[in-house]
Every structure is written in C-alpha cells, then in structure tokens.
C-alpha positions as CSV (number, residue, x, y, z in Angstrom):
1,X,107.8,-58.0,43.0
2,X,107.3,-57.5,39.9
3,X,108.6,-60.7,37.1
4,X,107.5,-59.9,33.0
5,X,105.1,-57.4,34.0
6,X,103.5,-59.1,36.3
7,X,103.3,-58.1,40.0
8,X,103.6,-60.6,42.9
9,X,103.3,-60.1,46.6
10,X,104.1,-62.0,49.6
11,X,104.2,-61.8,53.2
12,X,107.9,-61.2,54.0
13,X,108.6,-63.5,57.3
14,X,111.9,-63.0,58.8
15,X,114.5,-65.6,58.2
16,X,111.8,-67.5,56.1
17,X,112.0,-65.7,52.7
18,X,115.2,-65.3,50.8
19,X,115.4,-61.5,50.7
20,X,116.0,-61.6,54.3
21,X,119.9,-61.2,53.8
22,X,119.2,-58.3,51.4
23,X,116.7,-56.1,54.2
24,X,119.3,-56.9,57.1
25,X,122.0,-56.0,55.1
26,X,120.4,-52.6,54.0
27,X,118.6,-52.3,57.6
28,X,122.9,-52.2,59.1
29,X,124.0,-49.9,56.3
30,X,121.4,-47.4,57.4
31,X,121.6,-48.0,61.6
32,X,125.2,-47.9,61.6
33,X,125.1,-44.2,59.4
34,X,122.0,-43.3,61.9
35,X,123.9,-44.3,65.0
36,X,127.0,-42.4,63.8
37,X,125.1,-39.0,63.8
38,X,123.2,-39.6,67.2
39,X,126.4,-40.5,68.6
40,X,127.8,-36.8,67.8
41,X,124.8,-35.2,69.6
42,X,124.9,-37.2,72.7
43,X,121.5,-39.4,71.6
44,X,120.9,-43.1,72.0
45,X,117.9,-42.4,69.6
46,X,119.8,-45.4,67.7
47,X,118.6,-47.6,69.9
48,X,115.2,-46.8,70.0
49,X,115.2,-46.8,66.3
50,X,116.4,-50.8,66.7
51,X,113.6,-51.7,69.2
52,X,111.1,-50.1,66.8
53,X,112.6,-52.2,63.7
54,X,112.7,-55.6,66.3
55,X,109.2,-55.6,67.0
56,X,108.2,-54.5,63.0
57,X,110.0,-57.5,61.8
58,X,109.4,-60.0,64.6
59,X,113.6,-60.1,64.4
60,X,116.5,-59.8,67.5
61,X,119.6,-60.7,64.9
62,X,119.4,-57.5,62.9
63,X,121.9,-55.7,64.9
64,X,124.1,-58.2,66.9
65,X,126.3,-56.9,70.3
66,X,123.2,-54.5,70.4
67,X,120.8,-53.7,73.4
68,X,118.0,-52.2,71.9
69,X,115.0,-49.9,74.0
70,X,111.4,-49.9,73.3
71,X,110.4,-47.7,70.2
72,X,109.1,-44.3,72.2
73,X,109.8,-43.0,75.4
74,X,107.2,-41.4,77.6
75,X,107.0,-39.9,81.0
76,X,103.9,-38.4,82.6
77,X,104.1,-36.0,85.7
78,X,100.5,-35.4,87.8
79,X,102.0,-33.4,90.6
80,X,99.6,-35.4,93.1
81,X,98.1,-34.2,96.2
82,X,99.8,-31.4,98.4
83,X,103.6,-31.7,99.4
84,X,106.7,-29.7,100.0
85,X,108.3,-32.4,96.8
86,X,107.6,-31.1,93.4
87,X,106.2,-34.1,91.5
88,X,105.5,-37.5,92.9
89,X,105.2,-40.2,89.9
90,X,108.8,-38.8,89.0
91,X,111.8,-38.0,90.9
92,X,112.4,-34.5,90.0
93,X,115.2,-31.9,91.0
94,X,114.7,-28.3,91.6
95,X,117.6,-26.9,89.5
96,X,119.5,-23.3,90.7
97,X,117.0,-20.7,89.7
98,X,116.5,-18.2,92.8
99,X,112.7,-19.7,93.1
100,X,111.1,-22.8,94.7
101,X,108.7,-25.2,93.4
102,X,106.0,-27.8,95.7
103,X,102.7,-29.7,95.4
104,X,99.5,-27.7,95.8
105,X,96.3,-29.9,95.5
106,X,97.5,-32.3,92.1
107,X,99.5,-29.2,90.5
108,X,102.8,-28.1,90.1
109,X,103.2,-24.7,91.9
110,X,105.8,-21.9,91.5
111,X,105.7,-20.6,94.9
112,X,108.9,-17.8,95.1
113,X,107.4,-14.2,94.4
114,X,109.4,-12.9,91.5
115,X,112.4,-15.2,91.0
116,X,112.5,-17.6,87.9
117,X,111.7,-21.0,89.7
118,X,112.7,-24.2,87.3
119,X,113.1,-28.1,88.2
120,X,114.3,-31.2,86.3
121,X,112.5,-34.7,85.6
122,X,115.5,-37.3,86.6
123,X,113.9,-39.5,83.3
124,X,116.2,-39.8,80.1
125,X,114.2,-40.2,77.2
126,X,116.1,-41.9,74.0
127,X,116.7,-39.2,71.8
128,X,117.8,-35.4,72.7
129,X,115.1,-34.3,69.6
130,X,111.4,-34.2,71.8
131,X,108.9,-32.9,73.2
132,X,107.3,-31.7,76.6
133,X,104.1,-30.3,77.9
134,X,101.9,-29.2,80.3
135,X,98.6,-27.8,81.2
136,X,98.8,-23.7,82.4
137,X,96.8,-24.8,85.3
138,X,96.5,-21.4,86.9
139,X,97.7,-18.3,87.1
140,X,96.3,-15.7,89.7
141,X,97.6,-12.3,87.8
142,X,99.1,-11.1,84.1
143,X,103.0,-10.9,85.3
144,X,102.7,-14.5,86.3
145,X,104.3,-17.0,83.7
146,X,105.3,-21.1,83.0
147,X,105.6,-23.6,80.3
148,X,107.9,-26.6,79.5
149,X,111.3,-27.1,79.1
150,X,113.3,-29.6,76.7
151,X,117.3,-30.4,76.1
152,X,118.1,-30.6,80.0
153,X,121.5,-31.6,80.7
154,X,121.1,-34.4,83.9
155,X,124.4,-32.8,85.5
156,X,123.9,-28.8,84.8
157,X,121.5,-26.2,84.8
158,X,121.7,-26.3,81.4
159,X,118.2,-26.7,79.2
160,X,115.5,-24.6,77.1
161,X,112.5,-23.1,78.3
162,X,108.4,-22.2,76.9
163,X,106.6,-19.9,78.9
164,X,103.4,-18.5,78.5
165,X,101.4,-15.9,80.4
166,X,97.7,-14.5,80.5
167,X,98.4,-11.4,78.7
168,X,98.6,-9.9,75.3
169,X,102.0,-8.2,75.8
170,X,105.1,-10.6,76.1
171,X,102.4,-13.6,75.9
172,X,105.1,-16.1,74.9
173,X,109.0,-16.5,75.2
174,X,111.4,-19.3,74.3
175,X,114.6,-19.0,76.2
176,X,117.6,-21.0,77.2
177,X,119.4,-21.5,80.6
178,X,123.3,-22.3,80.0
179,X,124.9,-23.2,83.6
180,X,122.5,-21.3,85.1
181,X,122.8,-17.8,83.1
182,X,119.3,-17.3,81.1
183,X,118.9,-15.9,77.9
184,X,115.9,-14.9,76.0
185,X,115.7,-16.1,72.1
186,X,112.8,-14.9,71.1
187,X,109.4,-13.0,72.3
188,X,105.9,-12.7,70.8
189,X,102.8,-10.7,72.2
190,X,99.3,-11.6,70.9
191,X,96.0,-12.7,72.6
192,X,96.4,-14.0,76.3
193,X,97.2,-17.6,76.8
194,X,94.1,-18.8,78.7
195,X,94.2,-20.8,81.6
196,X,93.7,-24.8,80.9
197,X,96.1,-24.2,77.4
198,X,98.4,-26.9,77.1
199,X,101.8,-25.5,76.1
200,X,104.5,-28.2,74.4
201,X,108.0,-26.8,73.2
202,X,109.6,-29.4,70.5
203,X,112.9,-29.4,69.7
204,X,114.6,-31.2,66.5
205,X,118.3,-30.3,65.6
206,X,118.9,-26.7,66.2
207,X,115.3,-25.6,65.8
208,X,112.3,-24.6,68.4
209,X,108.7,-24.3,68.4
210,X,106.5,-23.5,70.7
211,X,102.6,-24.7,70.4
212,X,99.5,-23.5,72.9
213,X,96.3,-26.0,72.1
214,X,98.5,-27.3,69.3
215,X,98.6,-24.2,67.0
216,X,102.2,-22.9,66.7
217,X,102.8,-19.5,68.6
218,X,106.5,-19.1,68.7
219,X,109.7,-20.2,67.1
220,X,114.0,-20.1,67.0
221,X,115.3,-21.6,64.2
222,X,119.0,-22.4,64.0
223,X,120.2,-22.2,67.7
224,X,123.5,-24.6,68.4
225,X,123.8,-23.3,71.9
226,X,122.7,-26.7,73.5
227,X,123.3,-30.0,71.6
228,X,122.8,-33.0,73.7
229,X,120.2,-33.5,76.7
230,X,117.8,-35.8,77.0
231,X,115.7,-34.6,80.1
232,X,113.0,-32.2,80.0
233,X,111.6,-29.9,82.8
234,X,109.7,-27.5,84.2
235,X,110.1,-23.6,84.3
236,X,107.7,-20.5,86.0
237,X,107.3,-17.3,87.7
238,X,104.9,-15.9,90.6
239,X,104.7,-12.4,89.5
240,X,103.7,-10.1,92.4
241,X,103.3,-12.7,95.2
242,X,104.1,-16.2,96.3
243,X,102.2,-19.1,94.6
244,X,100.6,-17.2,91.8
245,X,101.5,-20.0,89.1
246,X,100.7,-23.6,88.7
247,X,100.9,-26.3,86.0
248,X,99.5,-29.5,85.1
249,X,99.7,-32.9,83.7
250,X,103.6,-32.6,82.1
251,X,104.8,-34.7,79.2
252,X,108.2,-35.9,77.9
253,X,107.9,-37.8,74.4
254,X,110.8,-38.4,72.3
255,X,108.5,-39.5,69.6
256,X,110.4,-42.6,68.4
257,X,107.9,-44.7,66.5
258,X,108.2,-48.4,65.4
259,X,110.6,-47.8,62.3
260,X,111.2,-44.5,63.5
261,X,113.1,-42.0,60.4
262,X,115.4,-44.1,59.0
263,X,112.8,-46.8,57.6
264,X,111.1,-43.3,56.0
265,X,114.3,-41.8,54.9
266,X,115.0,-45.8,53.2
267,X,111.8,-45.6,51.2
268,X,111.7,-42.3,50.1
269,X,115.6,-42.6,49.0
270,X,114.1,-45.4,47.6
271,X,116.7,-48.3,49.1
272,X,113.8,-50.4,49.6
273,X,112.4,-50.3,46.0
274,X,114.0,-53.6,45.0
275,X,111.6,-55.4,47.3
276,X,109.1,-54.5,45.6
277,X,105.4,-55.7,46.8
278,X,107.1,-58.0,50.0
279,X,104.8,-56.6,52.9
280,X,106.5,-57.2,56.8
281,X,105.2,-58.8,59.8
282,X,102.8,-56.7,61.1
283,X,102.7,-54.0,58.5
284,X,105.9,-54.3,56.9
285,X,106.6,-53.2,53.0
286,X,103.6,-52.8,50.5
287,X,104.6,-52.4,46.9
C-alpha cells in the first residue's frame, strides 16, 4: 500500500490482517456473478474456482454452505493390456455409433470396418470448457481416422468430435454428434497427420480448436449446438478393414488452476487495486 508516497508491503495472512473483510467481500461479489453464469451452462466450474481460491488463501470461510472441489480436474486413460473392455483405469461406455471399440496390447482400438465407432469416459470434470487428447497410436491405411472428443452429455450420445487421419486430403475434421445424428462443422486437408501426433480438441464457450503436436490445425468458432457436458471421449474409424485404428494415452483437463479466471478478470478490472502491495499465502497479491 502505498501512504504519502511511500509504498509498504506485507504478507496478507487470512483473518490476521484487517483487509481480510474487504478481499472476502470482493472474492463473494465476484463467485456469486461467476457461479450465476456456470450455472446457465450446466458447469460446476464455480466450485473449482473456490477450491483453487481455499488453498491460495489458506481460507475455508470464504464461501459458507459451499462444498468446494480441488482446483483442476484430470483423468488419464492407458487402454492397458488386451481386452474385449475399452479402457481399464476408467470406466468407459461405448456410445450408439454402428462400430465397436476393445483393448489391443495398451491401445485403444477401433475394431468395426467402416462404421464411426465412439465411447464415453464415465468421469465429470468441473467445468463443460476443456480439453482432451490422445496419441494417434496407429493407423494401418489413409481412410482410417480418430481423435478426441469434448462436451459429452453423461445420458446421450450427444458430444464433439477431432479426428485426424494420415493423409493430405480431409487430414482433419471437427464434428458434432447430437442424439446420435453426426454432423460435420468444418474440414481441412494439409500434410498427413503422422502416427505418434497427439491430437487435443479444446473447447471454451461456443468455440473449437483442434491442435496436432500443439500447433493449431483446425477450428469452429461460434457453434451453440451443445452447451453443457462435462465428459469427454473417444471417436474413430477402421477404414477398409477391421482394427485399422488405435489411440493412445487420452486426457481430460478442465484446466481450473488455483485462482482460476475470476482472480485474473479481478486484477485486470482492477477490483484488487486498493490492496495495493498486500502479497497472499503462498503467492497471493504483489503490488
């Protein structure tokens, strides 16, 4: 803080400093604003949001009559050994598309010849805004396709989809599935996705984009089809024969850090400006 000119700072400890009214009172104005707009898409991102702020400020009064979750949800899928069971560290369920999926030596295979073959992770993450991945583990001919999907309803067939193939016509697509009827929303051909790429499909508000090795390949902007969801999943093709597709090593990150967007949106709006140089527990505020 800054008193005649001259600037002071302090390590803000919870409920030991005098401003601790002020930051609780400004910390509910902003969660209860932030909770109203999850609320509307079907997201308890809120509440990861309030774990994040707990553990930032050493503090469990900040939002009373509040269970809170851990800032970040992850899930990780190996697909281990061989079974007739797709996955194995997740319970997973194969969804309505005409194709089946299984285990086939620590990867997630697409076994039906020709016939869109998709399955669900039965994990919620805390937000419907994410991201999932996988490795394109394999893929025995051109036609063959998979990728990651995000927004999955956990009582429909109802989700968005990333595929990739190895081929420089059609390479990538970003779809949707809408109680069970598929649409495609947008196409792009360009060099072959390689074998080993790891595809990731992020979705936040209305708006797509696919990545392979991190480099953006493939977007939709401004799609309101699917609002709320908070699964993601898995989607491929055997083109020409069964078992011609596999992936690896899938993903599901909401991406919720410790403070998560609202403390961002409070300093940039500057609401925190009044505390001036008062650093938090653990990081907290620097002036």
């Amino acid at each position: 803080m800054k008193f005649a000119g001259v600037e002071r700072k302090e390590l803000f400890t919870w409920g030991a400093n005098r401003e601790t009214d002020l930051v609780k009172s400004m910390l509910r104005h902003d969660y209860a604003e932030l909770k109203a707009s999850d609320l509307l898409r079907d997201s308890e991102h809120y509440l990861g949001v309030l774990g994040g702020w707990e553990r930032k400020w050493g503090a469990k009064d900040i939002i009373l009559g509040e269970q809170s979750r851990p800032p970040g949800t992850q899930f990780n899928e190996s697909f281990p050994g061989t079974s007739d069971t797709f996955g194995g560290d997740l319970s997973w369920t194969e969804s309505t598309g005409a194709g089946t999926l299984d285990n086939v030596a620590g990867e997630g295979n697409f076994i039906t010849a020709d016939a869109d073959s998709y399955g669900r992770a039965d994990s919620d993450m805390g937000s419907s805004d994410h991201d999932v991945s996988c490795i394109l583990a394999g893929v025995a001919n051109t036609g063959s396709r998979a990728g990651p999907c995000v927004r999955w309803s956990s009582a429909a067939s109802t989700f968005y989809f990333f595929w990739a193939r190895n081929n420089a016509s059609s390479t990538y697509r970003i779809g949707k599935v809408v109680a069970g009827s598929k649409t495609t929303l947008q196409t792009v051909s360009t060099t072959a996705a390689a074998v080993g790429s790891v595809l990731r499909l992020n979705i936040t508000d209305d708006d797509l984009t696919g990545y392979d090795d991190e480099v953006s390949v493939i977007t939709v902007a401004n799609d309101p089809s699917i609002t709320t969801g908070v699964r993601g999943g898995a989607f491929g093709l055997s083109s020409g024969g069964a078992n011609r597709v596999q992936i690896d090593d899938w993903l599901a990150d909401d991406g919720i850090g410790a403070g998560g967007r609202i403390m961002a949106s409070l300093v940039a709006s500057g609401g925190l400006a009044g505390l001036g140089g008062i650093v938090g527990k653990g990081g907290g505020l620097a002036g």
